[in-house]
PyMOL Python script that loads the backbone (N, CA, C, O; Angstrom):
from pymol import cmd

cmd.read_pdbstr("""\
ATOM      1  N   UNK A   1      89.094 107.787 106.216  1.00  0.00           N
ATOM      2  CA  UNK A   1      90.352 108.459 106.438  1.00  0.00           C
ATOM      3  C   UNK A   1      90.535 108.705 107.930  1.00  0.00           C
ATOM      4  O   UNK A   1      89.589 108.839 108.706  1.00  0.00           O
ATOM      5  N   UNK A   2      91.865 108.757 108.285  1.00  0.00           N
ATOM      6  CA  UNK A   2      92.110 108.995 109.798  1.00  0.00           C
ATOM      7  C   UNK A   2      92.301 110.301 110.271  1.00  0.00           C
ATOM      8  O   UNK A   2      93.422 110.809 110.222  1.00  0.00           O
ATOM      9  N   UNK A   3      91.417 110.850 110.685  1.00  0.00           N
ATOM     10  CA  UNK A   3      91.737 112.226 111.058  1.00  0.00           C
ATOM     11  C   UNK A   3      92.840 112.512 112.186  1.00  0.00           C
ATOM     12  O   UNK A   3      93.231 111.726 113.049  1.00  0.00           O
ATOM     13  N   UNK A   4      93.219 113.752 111.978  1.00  0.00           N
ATOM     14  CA  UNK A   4      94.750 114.148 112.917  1.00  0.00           C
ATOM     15  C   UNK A   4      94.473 113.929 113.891  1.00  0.00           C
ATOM     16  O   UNK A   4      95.374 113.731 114.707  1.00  0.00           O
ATOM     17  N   UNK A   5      92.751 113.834 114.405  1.00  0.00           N
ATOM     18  CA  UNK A   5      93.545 114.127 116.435  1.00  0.00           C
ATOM     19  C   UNK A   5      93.415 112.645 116.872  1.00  0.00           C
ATOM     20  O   UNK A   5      93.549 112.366 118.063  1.00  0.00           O
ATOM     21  N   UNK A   6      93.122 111.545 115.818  1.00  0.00           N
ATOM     22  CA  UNK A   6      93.844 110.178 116.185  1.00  0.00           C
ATOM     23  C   UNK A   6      95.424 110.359 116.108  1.00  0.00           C
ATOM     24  O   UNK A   6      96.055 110.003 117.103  1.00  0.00           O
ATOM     25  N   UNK A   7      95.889 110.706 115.385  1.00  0.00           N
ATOM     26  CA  UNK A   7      97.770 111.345 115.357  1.00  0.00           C
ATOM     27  C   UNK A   7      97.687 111.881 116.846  1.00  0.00           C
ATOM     28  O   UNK A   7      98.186 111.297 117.808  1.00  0.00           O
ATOM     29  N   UNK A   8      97.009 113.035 116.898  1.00  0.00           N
ATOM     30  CA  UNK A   8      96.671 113.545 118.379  1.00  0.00           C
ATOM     31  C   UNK A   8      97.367 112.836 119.694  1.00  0.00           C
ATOM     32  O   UNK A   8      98.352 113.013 120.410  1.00  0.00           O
ATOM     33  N   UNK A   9      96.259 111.927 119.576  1.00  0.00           N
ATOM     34  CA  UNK A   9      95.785 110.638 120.942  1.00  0.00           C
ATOM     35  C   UNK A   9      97.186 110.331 121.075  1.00  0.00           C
ATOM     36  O   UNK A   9      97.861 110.609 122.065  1.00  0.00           O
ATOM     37  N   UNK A  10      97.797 109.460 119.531  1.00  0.00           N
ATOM     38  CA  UNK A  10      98.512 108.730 119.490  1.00  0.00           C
ATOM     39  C   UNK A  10      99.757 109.276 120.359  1.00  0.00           C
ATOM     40  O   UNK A  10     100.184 108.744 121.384  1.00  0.00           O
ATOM     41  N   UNK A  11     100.175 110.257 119.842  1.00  0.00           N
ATOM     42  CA  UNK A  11     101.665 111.361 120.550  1.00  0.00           C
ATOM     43  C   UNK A  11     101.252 111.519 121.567  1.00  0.00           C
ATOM     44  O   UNK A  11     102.163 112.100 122.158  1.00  0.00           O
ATOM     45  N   UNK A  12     100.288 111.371 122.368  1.00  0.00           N
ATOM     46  CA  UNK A  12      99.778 111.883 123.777  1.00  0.00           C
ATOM     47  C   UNK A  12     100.022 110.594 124.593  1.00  0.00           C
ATOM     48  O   UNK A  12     100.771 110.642 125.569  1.00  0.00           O
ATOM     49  N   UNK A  13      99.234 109.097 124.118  1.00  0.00           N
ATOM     50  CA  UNK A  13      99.507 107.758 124.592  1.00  0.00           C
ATOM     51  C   UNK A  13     101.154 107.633 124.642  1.00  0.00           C
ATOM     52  O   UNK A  13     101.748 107.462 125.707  1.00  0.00           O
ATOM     53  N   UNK A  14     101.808 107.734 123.393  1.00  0.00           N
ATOM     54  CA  UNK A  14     103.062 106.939 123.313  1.00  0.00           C
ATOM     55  C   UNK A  14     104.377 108.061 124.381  1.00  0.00           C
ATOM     56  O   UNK A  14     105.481 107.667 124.757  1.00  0.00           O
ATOM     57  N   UNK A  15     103.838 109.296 124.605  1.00  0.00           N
ATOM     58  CA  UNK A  15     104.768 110.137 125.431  1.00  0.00           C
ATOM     59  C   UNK A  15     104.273 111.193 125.908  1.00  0.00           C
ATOM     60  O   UNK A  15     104.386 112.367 125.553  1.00  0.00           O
ATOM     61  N   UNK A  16     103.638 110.646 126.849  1.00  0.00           N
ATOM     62  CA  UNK A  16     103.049 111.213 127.895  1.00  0.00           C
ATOM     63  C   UNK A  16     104.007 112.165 128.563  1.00  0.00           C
ATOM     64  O   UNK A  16     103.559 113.268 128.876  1.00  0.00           O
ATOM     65  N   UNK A  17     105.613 111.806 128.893  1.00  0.00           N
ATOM     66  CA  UNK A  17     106.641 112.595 129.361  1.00  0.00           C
ATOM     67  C   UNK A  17     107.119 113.228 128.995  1.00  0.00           C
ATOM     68  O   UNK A  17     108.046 113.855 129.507  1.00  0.00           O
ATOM     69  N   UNK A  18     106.638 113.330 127.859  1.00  0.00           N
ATOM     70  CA  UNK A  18     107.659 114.267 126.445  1.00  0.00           C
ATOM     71  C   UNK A  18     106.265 115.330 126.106  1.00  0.00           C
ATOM     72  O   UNK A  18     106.347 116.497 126.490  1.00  0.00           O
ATOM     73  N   UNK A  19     105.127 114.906 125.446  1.00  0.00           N
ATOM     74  CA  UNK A  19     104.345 115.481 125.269  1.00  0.00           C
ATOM     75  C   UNK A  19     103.253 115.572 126.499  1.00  0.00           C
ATOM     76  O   UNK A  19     102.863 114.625 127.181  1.00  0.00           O
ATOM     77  N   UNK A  20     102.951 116.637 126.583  1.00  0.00           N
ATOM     78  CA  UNK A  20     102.224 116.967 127.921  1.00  0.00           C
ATOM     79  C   UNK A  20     100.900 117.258 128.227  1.00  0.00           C
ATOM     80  O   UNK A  20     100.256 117.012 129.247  1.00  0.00           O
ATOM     81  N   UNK A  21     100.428 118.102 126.666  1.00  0.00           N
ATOM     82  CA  UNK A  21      99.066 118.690 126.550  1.00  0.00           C
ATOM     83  C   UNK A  21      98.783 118.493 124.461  1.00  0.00           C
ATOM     84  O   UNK A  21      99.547 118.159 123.556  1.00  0.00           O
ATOM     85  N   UNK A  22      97.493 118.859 124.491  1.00  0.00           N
ATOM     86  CA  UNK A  22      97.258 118.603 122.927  1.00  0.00           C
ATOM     87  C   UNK A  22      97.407 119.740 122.170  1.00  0.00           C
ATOM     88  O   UNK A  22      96.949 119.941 121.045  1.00  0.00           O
ATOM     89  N   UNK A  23      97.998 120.389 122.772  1.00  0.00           N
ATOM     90  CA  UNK A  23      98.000 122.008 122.073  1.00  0.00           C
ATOM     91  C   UNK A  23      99.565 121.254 120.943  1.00  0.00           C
ATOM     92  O   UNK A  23      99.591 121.284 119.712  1.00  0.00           O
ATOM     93  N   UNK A  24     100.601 120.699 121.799  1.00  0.00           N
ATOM     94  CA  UNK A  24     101.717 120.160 121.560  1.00  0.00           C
ATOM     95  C   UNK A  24     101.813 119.027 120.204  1.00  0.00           C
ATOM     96  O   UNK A  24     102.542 119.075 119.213  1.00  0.00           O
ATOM     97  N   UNK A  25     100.474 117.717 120.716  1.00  0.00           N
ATOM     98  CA  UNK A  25     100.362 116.951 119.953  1.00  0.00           C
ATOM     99  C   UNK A  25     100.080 117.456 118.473  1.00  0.00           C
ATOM    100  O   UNK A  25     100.541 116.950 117.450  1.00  0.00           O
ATOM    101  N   UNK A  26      99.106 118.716 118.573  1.00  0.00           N
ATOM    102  CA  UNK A  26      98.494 118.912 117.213  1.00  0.00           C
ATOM    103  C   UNK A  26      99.907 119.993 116.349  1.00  0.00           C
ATOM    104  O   UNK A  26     100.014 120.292 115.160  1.00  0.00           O
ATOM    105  N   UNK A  27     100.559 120.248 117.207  1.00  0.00           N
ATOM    106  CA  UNK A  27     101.719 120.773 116.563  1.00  0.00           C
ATOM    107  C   UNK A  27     102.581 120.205 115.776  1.00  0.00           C
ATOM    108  O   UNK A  27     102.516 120.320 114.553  1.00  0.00           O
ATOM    109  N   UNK A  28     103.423 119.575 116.345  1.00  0.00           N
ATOM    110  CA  UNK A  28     103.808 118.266 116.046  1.00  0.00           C
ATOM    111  C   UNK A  28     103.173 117.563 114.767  1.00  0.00           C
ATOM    112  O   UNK A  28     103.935 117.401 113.814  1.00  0.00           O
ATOM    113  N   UNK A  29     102.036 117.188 114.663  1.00  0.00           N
ATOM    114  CA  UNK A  29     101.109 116.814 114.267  1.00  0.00           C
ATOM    115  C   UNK A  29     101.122 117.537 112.997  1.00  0.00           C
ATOM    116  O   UNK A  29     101.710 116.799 112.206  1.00  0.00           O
ATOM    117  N   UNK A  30     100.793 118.539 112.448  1.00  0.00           N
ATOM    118  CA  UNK A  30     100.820 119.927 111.768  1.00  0.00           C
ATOM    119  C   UNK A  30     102.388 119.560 111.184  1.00  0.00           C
ATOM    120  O   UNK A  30     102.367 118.426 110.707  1.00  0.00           O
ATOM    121  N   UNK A  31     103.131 119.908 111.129  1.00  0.00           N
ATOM    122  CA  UNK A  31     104.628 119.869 111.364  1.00  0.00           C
ATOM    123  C   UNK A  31     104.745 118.404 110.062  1.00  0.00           C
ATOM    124  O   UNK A  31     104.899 118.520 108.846  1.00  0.00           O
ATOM    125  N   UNK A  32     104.624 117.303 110.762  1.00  0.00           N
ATOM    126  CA  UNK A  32     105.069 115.769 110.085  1.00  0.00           C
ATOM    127  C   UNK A  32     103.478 116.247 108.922  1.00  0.00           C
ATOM    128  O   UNK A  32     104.049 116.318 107.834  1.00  0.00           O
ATOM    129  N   UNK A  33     102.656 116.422 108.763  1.00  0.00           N
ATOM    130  CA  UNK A  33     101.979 116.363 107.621  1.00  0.00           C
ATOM    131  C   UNK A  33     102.140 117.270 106.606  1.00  0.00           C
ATOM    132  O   UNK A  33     101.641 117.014 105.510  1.00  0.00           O
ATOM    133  N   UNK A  34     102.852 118.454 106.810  1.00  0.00           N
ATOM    134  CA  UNK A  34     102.785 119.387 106.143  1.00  0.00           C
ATOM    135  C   UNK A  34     104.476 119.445 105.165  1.00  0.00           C
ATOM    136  O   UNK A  34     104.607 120.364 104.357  1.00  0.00           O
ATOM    137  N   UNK A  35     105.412 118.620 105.309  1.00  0.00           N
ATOM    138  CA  UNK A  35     106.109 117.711 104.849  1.00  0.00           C
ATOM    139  C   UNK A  35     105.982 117.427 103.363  1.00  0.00           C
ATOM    140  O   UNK A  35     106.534 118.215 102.595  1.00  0.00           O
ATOM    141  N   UNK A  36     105.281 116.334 102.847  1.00  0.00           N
ATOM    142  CA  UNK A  36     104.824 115.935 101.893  1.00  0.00           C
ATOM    143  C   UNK A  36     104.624 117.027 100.927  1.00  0.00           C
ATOM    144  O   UNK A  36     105.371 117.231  99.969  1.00  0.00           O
ATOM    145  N   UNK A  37     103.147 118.007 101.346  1.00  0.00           N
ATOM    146  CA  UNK A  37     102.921 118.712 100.963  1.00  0.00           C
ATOM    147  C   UNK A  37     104.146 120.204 100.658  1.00  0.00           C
ATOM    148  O   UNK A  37     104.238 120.759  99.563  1.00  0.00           O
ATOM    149  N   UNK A  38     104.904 120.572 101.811  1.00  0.00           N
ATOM    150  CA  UNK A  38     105.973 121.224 101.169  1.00  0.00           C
ATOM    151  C   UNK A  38     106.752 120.471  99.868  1.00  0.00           C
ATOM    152  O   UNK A  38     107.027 121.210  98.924  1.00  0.00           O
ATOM    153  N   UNK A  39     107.005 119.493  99.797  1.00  0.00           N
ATOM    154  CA  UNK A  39     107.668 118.625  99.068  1.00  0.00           C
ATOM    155  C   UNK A  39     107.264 119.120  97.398  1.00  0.00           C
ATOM    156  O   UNK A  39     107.985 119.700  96.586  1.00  0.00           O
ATOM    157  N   UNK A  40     105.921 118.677  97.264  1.00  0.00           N
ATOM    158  CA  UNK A  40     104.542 118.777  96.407  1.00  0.00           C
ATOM    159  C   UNK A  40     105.231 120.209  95.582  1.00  0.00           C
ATOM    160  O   UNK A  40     105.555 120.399  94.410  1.00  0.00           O
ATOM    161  N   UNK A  41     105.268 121.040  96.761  1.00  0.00           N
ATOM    162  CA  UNK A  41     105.049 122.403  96.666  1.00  0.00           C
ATOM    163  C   UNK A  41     106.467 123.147  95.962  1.00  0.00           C
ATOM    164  O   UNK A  41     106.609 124.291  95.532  1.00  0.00           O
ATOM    165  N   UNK A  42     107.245 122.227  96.022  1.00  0.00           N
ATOM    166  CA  UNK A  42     108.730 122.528  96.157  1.00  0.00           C
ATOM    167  C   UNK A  42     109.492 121.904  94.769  1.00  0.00           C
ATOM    168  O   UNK A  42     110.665 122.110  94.456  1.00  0.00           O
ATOM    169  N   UNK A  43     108.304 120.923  93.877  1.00  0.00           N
ATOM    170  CA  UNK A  43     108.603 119.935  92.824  1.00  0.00           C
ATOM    171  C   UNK A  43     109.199 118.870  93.171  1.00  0.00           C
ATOM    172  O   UNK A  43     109.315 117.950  92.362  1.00  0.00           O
ATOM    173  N   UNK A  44     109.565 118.806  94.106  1.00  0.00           N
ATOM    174  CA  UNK A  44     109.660 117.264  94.697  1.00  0.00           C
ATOM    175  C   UNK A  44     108.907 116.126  94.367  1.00  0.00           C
ATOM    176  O   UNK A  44     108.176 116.468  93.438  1.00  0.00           O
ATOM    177  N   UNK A  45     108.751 115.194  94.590  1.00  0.00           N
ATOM    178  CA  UNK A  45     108.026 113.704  94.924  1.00  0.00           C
ATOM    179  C   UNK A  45     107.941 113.194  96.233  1.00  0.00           C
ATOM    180  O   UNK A  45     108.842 112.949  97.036  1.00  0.00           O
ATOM    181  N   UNK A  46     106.846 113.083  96.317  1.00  0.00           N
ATOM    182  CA  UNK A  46     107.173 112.067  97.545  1.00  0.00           C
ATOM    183  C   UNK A  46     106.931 110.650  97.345  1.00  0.00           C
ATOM    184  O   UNK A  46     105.800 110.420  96.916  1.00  0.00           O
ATOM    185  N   UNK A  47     107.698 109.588  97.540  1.00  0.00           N
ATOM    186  CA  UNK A  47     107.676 108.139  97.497  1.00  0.00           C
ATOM    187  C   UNK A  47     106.977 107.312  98.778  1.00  0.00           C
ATOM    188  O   UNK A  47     107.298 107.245  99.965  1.00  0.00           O
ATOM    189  N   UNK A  48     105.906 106.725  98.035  1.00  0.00           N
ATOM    190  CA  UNK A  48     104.999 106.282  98.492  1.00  0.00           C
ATOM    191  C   UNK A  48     105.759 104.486  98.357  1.00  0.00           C
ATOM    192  O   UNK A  48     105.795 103.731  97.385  1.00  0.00           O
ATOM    193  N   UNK A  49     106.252 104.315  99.693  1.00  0.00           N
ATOM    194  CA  UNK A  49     106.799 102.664  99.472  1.00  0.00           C
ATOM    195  C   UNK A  49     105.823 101.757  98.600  1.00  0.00           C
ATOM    196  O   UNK A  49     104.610 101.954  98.535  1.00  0.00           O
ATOM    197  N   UNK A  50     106.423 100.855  98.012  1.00  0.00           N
ATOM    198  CA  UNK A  50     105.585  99.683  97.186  1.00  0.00           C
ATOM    199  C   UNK A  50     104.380 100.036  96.477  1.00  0.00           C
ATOM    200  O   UNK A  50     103.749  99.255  95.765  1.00  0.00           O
ATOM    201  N   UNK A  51     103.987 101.633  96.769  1.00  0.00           N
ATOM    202  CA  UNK A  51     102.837 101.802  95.772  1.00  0.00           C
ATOM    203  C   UNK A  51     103.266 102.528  94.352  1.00  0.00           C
ATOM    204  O   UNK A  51     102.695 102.285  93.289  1.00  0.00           O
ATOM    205  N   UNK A  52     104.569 103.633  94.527  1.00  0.00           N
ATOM    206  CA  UNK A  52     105.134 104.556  93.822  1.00  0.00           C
ATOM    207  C   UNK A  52     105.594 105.727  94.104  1.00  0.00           C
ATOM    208  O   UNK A  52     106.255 105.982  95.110  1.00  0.00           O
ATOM    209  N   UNK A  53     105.207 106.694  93.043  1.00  0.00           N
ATOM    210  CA  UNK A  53     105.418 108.475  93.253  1.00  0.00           C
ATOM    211  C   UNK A  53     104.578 109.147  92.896  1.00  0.00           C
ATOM    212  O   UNK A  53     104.109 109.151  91.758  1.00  0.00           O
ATOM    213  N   UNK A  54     104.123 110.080  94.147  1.00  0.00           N
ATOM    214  CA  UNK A  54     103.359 111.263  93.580  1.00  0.00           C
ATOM    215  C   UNK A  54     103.941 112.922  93.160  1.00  0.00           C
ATOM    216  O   UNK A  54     104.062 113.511  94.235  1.00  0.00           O
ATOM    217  N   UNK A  55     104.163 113.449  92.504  1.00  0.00           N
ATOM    218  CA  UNK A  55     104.566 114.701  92.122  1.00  0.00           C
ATOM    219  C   UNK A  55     103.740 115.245  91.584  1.00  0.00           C
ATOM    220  O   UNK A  55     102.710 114.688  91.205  1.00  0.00           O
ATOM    221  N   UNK A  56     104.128 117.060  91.347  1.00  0.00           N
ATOM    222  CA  UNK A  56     102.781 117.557  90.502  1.00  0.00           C
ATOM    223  C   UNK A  56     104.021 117.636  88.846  1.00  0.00           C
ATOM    224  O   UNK A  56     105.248 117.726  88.828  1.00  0.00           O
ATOM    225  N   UNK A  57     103.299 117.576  87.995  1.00  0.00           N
ATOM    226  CA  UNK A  57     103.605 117.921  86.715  1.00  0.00           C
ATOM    227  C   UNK A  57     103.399 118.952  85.951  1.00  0.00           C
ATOM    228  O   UNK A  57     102.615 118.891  85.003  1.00  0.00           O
ATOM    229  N   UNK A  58     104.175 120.197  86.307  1.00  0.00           N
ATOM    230  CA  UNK A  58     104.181 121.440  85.630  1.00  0.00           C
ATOM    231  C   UNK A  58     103.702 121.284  84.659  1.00  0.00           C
ATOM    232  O   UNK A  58     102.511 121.511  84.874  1.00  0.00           O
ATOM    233  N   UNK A  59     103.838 120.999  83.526  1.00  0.00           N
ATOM    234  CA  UNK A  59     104.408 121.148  82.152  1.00  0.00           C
ATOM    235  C   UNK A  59     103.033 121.249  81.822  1.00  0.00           C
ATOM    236  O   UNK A  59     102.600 122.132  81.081  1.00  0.00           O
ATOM    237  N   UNK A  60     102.094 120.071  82.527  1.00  0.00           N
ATOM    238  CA  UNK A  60     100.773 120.129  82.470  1.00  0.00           C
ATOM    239  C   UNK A  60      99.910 120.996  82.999  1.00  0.00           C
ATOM    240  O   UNK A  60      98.722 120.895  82.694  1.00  0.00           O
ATOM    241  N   UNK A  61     100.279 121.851  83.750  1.00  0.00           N
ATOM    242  CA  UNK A  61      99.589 122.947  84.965  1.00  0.00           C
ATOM    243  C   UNK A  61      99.963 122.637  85.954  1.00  0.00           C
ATOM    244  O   UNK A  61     100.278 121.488  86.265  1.00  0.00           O
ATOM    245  N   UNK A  62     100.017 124.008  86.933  1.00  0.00           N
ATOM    246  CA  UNK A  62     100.338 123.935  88.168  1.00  0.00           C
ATOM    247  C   UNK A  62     100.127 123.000  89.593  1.00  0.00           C
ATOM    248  O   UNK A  62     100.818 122.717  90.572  1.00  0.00           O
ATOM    249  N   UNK A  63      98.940 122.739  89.170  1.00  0.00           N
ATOM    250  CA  UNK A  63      98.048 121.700  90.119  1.00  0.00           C
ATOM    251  C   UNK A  63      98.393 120.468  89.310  1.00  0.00           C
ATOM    252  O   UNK A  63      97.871 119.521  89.899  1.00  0.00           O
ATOM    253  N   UNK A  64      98.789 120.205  88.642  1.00  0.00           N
ATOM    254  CA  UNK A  64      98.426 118.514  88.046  1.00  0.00           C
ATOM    255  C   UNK A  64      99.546 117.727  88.881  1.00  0.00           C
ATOM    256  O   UNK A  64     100.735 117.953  89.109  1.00  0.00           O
ATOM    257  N   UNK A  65      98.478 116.503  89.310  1.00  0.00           N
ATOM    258  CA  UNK A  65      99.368 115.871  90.449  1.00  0.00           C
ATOM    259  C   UNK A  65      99.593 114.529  89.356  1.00  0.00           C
ATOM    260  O   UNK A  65      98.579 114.315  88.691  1.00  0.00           O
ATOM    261  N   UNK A  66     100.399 113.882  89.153  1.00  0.00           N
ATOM    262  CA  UNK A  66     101.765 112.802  88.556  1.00  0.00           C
ATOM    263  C   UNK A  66     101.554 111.593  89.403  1.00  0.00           C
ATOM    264  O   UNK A  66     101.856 111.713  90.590  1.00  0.00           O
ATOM    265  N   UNK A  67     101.176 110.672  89.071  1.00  0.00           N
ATOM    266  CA  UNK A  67     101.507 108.969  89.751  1.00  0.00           C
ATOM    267  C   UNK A  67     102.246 108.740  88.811  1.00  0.00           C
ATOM    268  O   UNK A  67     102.000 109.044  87.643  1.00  0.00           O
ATOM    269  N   UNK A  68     103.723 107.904  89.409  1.00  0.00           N
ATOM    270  CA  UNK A  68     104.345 107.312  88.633  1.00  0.00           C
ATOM    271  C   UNK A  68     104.231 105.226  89.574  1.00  0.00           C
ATOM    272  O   UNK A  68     105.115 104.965  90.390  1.00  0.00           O
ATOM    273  N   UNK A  69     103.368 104.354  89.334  1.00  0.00           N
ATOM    274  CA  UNK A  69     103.445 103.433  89.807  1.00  0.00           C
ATOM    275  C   UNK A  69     104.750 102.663  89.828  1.00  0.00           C
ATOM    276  O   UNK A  69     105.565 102.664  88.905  1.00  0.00           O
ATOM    277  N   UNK A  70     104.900 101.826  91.284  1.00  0.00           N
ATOM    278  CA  UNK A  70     106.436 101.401  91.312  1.00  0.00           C
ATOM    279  C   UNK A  70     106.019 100.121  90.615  1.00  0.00           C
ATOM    280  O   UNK A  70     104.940  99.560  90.804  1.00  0.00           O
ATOM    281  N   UNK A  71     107.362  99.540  89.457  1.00  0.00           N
ATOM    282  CA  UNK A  71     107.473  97.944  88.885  1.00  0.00           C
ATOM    283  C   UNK A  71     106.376  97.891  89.353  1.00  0.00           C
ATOM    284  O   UNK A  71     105.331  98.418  88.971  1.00  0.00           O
ATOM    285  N   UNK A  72     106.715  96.860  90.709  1.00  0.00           N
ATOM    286  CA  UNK A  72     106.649  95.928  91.255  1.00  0.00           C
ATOM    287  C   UNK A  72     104.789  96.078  91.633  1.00  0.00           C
ATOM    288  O   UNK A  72     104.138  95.042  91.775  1.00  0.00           O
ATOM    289  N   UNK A  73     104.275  97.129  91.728  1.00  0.00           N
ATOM    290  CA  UNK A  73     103.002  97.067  91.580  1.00  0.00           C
ATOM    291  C   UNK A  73     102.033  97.053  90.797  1.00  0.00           C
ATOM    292  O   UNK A  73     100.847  96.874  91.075  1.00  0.00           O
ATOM    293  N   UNK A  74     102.851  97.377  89.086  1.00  0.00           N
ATOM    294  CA  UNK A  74     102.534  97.273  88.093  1.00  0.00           C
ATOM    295  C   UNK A  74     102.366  95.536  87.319  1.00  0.00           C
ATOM    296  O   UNK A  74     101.744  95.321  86.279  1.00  0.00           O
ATOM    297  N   UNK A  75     103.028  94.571  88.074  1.00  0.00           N
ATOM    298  CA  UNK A  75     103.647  93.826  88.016  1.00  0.00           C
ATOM    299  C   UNK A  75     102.679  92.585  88.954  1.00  0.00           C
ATOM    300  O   UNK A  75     102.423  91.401  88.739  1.00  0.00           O
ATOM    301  N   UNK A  76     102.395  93.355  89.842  1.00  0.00           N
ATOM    302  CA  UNK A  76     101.308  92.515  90.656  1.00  0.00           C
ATOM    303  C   UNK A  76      99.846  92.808  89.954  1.00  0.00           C
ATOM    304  O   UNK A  76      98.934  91.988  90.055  1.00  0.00           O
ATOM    305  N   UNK A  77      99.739  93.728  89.420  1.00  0.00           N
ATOM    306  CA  UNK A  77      98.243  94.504  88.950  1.00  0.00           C
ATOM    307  C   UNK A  77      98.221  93.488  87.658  1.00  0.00           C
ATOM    308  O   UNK A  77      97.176  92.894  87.393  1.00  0.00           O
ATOM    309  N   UNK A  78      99.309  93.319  86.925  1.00  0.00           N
ATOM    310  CA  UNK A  78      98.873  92.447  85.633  1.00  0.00           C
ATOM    311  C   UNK A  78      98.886  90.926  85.184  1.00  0.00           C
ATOM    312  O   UNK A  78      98.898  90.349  84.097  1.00  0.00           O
ATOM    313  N   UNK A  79      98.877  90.486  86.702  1.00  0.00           N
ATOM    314  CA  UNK A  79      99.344  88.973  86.844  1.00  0.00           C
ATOM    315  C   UNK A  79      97.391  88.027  86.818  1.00  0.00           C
ATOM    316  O   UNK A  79      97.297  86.803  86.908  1.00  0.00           O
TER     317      UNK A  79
END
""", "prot")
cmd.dss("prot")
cmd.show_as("cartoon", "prot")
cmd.util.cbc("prot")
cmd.orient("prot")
């Protein structure tokens, strides 16, 4: 897995003029990951291109997290 302060580096390399110090990057940083997870949190889904959807599924408990696979990967998996 890629840990954040490669995200870090990355916002620091690509805008150096914009972003200045890593206090910034890891903000930022913090911010775009925590996204998803509001989402999660909120009953949302988040759509995972060409792989599917993840949601949690009440109905089942609070925590139960939901894959719904897209077609098209279902589709490649049974060929």
């Amino acid at each position: 897995m890629i840990g954040k302060q490669t995200y870090h580096n990355a916002l620091l390399d690509a805008f150096p003029e914009i972003i200045r110090d890593a206090d910034l990057a890891e903000q930022i940083t913090n911010v775009v990951f925590s996204v998803p997870v509001r989402a999660l949190e909120n009953g949302d889904s988040a759509v995972l291109p060409g792989l599917g959807a993840i949601g949690i599924d009440r109905s089942r408990g609070a925590n139960c997290l939901s894959y719904n696979a897209e077609e098209s990967l279902i589709k490649c998996l049974l060929q």
